[in-house]
TORLO-515825 format. One line per 8 residues: their letters; for each residue x negated, y negated, z negated of N, C-alpha, C. Coordinates in pm, whole numbers, plus 50000, padded with zeros to 5 digits. Layout:
REM residues N
a> X,Y,Z,X,Y,Z,X,Y,Z  ...
This chain:
REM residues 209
xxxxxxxx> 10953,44955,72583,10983,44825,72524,11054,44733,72624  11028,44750,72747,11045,44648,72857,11202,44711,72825  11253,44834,72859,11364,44866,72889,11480,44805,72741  11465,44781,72671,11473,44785,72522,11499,44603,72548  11450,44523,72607,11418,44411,72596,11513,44386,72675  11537,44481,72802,11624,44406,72950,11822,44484,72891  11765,44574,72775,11903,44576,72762,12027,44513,72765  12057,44422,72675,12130,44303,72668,12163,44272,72796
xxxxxxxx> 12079,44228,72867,12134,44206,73019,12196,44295,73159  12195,44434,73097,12236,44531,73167,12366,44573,73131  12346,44544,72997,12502,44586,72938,12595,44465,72977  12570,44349,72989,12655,44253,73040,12663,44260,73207  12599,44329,73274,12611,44321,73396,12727,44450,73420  12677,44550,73366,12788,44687,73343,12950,44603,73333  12926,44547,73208,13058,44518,73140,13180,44404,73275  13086,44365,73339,13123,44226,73423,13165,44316,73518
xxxxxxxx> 13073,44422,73577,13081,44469,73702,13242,44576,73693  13242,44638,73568,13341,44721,73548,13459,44625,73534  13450,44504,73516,13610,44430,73505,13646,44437,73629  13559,44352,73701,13555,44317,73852,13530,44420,73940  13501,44513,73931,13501,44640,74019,13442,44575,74139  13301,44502,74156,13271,44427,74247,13133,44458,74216  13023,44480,74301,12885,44515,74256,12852,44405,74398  12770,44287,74334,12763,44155,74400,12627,44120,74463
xxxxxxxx> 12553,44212,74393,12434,44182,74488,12316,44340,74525  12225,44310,74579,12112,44408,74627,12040,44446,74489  11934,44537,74492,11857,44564,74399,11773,44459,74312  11701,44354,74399,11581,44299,74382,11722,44162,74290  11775,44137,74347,11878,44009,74257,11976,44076,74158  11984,44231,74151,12038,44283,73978,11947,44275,73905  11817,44341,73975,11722,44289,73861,11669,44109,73780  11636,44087,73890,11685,43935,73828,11794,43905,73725
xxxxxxxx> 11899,43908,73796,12043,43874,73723,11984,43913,73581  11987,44096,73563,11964,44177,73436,11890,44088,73318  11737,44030,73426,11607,43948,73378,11642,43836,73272  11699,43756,73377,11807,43643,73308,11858,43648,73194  11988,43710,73247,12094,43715,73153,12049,43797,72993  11933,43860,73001,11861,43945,72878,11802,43815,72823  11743,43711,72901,11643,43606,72815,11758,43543,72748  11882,43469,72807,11967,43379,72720,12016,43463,72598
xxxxxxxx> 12052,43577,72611,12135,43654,72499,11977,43707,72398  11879,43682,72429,11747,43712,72329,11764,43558,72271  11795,43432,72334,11768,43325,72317,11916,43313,72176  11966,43323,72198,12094,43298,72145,12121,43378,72030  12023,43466,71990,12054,43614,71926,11902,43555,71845  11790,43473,71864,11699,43460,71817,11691,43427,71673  11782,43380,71612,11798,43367,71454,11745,43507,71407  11831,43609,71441,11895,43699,71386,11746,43767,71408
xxxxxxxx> 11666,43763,71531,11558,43841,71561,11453,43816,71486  11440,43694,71462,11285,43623,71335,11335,43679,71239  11425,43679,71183,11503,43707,71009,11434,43882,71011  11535,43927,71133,11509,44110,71111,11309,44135,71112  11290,44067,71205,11104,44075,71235,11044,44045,71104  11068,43928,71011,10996,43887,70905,11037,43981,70764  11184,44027,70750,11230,44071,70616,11208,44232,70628  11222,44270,70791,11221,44395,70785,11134,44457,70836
xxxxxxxx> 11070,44424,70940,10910,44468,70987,10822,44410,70953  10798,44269,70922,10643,44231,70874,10670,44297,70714  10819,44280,70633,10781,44324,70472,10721,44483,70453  10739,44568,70576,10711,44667,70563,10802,44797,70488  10912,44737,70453,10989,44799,70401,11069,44948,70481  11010,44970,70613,11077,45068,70715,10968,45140,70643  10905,45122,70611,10791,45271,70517,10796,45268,70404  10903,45212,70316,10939,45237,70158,11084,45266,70177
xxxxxxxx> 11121,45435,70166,11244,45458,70169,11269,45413,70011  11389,45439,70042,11532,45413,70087,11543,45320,70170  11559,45313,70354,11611,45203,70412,11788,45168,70363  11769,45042,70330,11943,45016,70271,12016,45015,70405  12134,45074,70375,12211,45109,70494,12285,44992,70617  12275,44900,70525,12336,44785,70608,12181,44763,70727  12071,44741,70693,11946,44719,70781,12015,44802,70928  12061,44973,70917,12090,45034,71030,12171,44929,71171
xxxxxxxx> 12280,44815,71100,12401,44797,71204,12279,44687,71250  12169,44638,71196,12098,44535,71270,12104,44488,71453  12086,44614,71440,12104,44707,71634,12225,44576,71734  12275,44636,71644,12473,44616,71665,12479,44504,71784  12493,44369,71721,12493,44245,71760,12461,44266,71951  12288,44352,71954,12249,44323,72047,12310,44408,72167  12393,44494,72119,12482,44572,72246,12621,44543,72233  12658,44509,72108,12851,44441,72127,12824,44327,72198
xxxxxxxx> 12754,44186,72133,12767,44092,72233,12733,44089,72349  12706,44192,72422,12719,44170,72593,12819,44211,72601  12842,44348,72577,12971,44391,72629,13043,44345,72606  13066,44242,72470,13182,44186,72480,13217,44033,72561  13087,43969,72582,13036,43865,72688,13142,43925,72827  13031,44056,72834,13076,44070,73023,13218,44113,73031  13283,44158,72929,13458,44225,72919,13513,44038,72959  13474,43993,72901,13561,43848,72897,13521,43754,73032
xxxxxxxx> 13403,43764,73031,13385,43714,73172,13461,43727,73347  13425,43945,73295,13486,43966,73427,13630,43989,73437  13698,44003,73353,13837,43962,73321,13864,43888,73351  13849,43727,73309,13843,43589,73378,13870,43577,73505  13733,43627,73562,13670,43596,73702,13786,43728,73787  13800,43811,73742,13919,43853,73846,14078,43837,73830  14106,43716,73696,14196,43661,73713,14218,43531,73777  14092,43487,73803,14035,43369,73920,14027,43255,73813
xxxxxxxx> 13972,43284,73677,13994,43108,73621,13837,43050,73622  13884,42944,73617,13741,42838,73714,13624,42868,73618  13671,42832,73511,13531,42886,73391,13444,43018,73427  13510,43083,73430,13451,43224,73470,13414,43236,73597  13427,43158,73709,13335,43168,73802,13255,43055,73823  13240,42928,73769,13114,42924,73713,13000,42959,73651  13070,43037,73534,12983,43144,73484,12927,43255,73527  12989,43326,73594,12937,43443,73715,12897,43375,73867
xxxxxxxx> 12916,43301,73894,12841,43184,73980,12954,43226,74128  12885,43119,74245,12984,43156,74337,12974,43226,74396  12882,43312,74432,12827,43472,74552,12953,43522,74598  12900,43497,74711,13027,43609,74794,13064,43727,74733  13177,43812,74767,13139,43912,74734,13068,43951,74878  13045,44113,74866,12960,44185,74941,13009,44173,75091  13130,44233,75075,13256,44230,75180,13351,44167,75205  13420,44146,75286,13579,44089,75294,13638,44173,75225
xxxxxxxx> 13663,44327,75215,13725,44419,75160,13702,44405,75036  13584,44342,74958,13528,44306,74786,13604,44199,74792  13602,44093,74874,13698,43980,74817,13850,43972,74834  13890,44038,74926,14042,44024,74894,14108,44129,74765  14061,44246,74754,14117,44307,74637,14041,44318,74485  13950,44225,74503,13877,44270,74391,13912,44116,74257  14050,44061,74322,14098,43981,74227,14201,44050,74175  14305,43988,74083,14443,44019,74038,14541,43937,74143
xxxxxxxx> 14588,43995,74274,14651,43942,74349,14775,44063,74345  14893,43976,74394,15006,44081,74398,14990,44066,74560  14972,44158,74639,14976,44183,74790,15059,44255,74842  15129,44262,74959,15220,44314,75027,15121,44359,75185  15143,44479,75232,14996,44499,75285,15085,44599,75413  15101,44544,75547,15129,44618,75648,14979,44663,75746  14983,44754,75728,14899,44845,75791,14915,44935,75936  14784,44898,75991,14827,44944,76120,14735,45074,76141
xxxxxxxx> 14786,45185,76126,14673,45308,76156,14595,45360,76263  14545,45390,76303,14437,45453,76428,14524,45571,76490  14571,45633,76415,14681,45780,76425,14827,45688,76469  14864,45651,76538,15023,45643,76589,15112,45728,76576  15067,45819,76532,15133,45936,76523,15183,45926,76318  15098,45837,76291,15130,45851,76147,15228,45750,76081  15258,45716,75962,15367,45687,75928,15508,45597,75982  15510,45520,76062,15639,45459,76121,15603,45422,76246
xxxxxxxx> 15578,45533,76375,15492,45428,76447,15389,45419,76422  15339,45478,76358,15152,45395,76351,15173,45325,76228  15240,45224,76143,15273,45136,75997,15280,45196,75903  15237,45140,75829,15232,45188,75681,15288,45037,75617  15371,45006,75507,15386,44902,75459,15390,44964,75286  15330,44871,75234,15240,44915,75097,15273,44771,75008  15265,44802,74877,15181,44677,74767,15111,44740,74713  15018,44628,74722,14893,44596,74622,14928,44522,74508
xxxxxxxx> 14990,44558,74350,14996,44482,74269,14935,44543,74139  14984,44491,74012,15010,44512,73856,15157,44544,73804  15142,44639,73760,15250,44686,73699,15318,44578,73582  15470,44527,73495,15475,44449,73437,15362,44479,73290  15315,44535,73280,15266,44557,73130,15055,44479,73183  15020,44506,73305,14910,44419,73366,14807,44507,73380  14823,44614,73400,14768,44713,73458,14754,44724,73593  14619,44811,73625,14607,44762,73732,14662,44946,73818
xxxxxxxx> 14796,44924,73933,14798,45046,73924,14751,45072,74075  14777,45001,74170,14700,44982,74275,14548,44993,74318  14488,45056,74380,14332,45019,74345,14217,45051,74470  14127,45040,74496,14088,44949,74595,13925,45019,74578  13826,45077,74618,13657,45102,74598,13617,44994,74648  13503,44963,74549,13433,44886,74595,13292,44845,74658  13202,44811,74726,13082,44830,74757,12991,44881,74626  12895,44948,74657,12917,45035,74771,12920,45126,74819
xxxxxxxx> 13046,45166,74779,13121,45326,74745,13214,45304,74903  13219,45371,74952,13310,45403,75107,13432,45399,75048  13501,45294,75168,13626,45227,75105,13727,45320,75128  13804,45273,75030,13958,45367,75029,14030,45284,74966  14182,45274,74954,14260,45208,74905,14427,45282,74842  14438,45274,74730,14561,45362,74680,14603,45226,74640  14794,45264,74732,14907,45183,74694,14984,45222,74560  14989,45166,74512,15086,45231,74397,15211,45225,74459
xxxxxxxx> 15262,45133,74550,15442,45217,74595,15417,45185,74772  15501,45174,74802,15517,45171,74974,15685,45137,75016  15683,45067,75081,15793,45023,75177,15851,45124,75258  16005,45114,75294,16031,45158,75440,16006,45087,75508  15994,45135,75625,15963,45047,75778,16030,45108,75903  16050,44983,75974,16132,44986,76056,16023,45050,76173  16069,45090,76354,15985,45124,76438,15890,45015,76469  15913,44873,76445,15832,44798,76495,15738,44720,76383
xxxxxxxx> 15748,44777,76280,15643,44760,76132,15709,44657,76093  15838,44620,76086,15839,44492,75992,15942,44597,75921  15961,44489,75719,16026,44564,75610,16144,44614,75642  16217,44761,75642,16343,44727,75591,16392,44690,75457  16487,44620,75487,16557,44571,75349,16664,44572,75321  16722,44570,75208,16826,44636,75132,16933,44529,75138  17052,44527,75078,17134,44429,75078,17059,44302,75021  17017,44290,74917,16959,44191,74816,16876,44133,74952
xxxxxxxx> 16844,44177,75027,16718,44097,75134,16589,44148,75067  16528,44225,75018,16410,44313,74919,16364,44411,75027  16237,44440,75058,16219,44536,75076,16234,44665,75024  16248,44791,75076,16311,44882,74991,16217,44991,75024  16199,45007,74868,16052,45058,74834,16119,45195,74843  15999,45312,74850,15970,45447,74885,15943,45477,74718  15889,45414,74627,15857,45529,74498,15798,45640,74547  15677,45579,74603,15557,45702,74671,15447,45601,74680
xxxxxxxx> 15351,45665,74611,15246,45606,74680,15141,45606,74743  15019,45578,74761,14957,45659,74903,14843,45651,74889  14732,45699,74924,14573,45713,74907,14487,45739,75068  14483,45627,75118,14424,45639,75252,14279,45588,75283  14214,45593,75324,14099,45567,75385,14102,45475,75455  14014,45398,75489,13945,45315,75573,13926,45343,75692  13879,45409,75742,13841,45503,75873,13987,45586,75937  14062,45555,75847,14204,45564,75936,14284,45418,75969
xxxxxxxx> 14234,45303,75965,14278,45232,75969,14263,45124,76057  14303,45041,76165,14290,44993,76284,14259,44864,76224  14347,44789,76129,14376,44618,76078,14503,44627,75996  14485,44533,75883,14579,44535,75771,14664,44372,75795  14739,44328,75796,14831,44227,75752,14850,44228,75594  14790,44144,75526,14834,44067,75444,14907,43907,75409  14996,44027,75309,15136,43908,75257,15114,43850,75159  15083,43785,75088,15057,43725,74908,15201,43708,74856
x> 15220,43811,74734,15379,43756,74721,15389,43792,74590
């Protein structure tokens, strides 16, 4: 029953956490959060809960078949509206609009590495590797963006999964890590993109662009 009760609030934490690809706190404060966020959506959903309790369990009618088929979607309400709560929330909140992080409150994220990519930022990302021996000199020059359609094609793990980071394209680079660029003055992208680790990586330069 307990589990049954804390639903609602798990499915909105799922739904939030999967926008945001950000898992924001320890055990003992998901449970909370879960605790919470299950009482307002019981609170808010409470019409619907006296009506189903009085017409359909106190009348006794779950032991006089035919249950009428509409009684089945009763369920419904209490697992779409989170998910559809936490889809909109964490959408919001990693497009940075103020409502939505009020609503998901202000908590750090976990990491520096949770907060710089775990928004919708277009980033330009020179990288300095541990291996000198690896891409330009030791550089890697990368974006971090959205494709025009707002997809996310770039992408980033988040706590607390061991970090890694895939560019969706990459720069040339010169021997001393800054862009080359094309006539236009553009950096001139590789149409490659790259899947590196953390643990190969010395310090990143970020560009916001």
């Amino acid at each position: 029953m307990a589990m049954i009760a804390l639903l609602p609030g798990a499915l909105y934490l799922f739904a939030v956490e999967r926008e945001t690809a950000v898992v924001r706190a320890g055990l003992a404060d998901r449970v909370m959060r879960v605790a919470a966020t299950a009482a307002l959506f019981h609170l808010a959903l409470a019409p619907l809960t006296v009506w189903a309790y009085l017409r359909v369990w106190e009348s006794g009618r779950l032991t006089q078949p035919p249950v009428p088929w509409a009684w089945w979607w009763l369920p419904l309400p209490y697992v779409v509206v989170p998910l559809l709560a936490g889809f909109a929330v964490g959408s919001a909140f990693r497009r940075r609009r103020r409502w939505a992080r009020i609503v998901n409150g202000q908590t750090p994220e976990p990491l520096a590495w949770d907060a710089l990519f775990g928004h919708d930022s277009a980033l330009w990302l020179r990288i300095r590797l541990r291996d000198t021996d690896g891409g330009t000199n030791g550089w890697i020059l990368g974006v971090f963006a959205r494709d025009a359609r707002g997809r996310l094609d770039s992408r980033a793990s988040a706590y607390p999964q061991p970090h890694d980071l895939y560019l969706c394209d990459t720069a040339e680079a010169l021997p001393d890590g800054s862009f080359r660029r094309g006539a236009d003055g553009r950096p001139v992208l590789r149409n490659i993109g790259l899947l590196i680790s953390r643990e190969e990586i010395t310090y990143i330069e970020v560009m916001w662009g």
